[in-house]
Structure formats: C-alpha cells, structure tokens
N, C-alpha and C positions, 0 to 999 in steps of 0.2 A: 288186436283183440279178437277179431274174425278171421275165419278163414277167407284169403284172400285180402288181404286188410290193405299190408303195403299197397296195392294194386287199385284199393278203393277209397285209400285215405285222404285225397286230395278234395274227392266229391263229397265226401264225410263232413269235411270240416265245413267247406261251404255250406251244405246243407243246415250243420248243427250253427253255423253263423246267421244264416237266414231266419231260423226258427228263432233264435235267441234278440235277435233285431223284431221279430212281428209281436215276439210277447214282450218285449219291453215298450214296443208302441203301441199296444193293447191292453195295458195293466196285468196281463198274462203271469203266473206264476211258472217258474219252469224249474227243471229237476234236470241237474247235468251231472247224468251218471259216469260220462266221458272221462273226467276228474277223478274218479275214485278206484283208487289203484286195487282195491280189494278187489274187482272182478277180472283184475289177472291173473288171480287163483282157478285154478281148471275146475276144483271143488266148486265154485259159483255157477258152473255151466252143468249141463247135460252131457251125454254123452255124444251127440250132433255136434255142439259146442254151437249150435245156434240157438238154442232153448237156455234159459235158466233151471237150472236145480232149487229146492225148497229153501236152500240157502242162501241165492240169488233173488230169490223171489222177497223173501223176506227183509233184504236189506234195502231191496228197491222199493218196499212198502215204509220200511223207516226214512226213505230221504224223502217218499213225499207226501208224509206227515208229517215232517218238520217243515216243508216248506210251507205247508197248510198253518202252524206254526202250534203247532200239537206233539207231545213228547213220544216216543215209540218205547213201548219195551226196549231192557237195557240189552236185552240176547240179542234180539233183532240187529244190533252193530254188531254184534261178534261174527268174526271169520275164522271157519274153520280151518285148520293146519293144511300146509299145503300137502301135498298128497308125497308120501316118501318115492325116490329117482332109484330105482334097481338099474347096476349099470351090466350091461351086457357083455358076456367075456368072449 
C-alpha cells in the first residue's frame, strides 16, 4: 500500500499487532484502516502516495466516528472510481 511495502510489511504487521494488543488492554478504541481495501485506490492518496488526498482524508474521518459510535455522512464511504490505465504503445 506504500512505497516500499513488501520490504516493510513484516514490521507493519507486528507493529499494527502491538498497538491493537495495548488498546484492547487499555479499553483503547482503535480504527484499522489496514482492512479497508478502498485505500488501494491511488484516488485515496496524494500524489507522494505518502499523504492522503481529501478523499482519503474523509473516509478516514468516517471509520473514526463510527468507532466513536457516531454515524458519518453517507458520501464520506463513497470511493471515488479508480483513476482510468492509458496503456502505452
């Protein structure tokens, strides 16, 4: 999902296992964006593709107002079309 992902995914997931172990033994609410296959849309990111675009920004404000357990505007889930593949001749 990052650049460099395969390379850092090993350290990812422990990481995201640690955090997800300390907020369940802290009454911690947590928000596992990891899961939600919409920000494999290039749409979701910037053009760095480290940053979020206003469309990643806002879907990651709907998962953590539901977990707060507050309803988001309905747009707020919608993901935009993946961006059209021009193939190169």
């Amino acid at each position: 999902r990052m650049p460099g992902g395969k390379l850092i995914a090993p350290r990812v997931h422990y990481l995201n296992s640690a955090v997800a172990e300390t907020a369940d033994r802290h009454g911690a609410r947590m928000v596992n964006l990891w899961d939600d296959d919409e920000f494999l849309n290039p749409v979701m990111w910037s053009v760095d593709r480290l940053h979020m675009s206003s469309f990643g920004h806002m879907r990651v404000a709907a998962h953590v107002l539901t977990a707060l357990g507050r309803t988001p505007p309905p747009q707020w889930w919608q993901a935009p079309a993946y961006p059209e593949v021009v193939a190169l001749l």
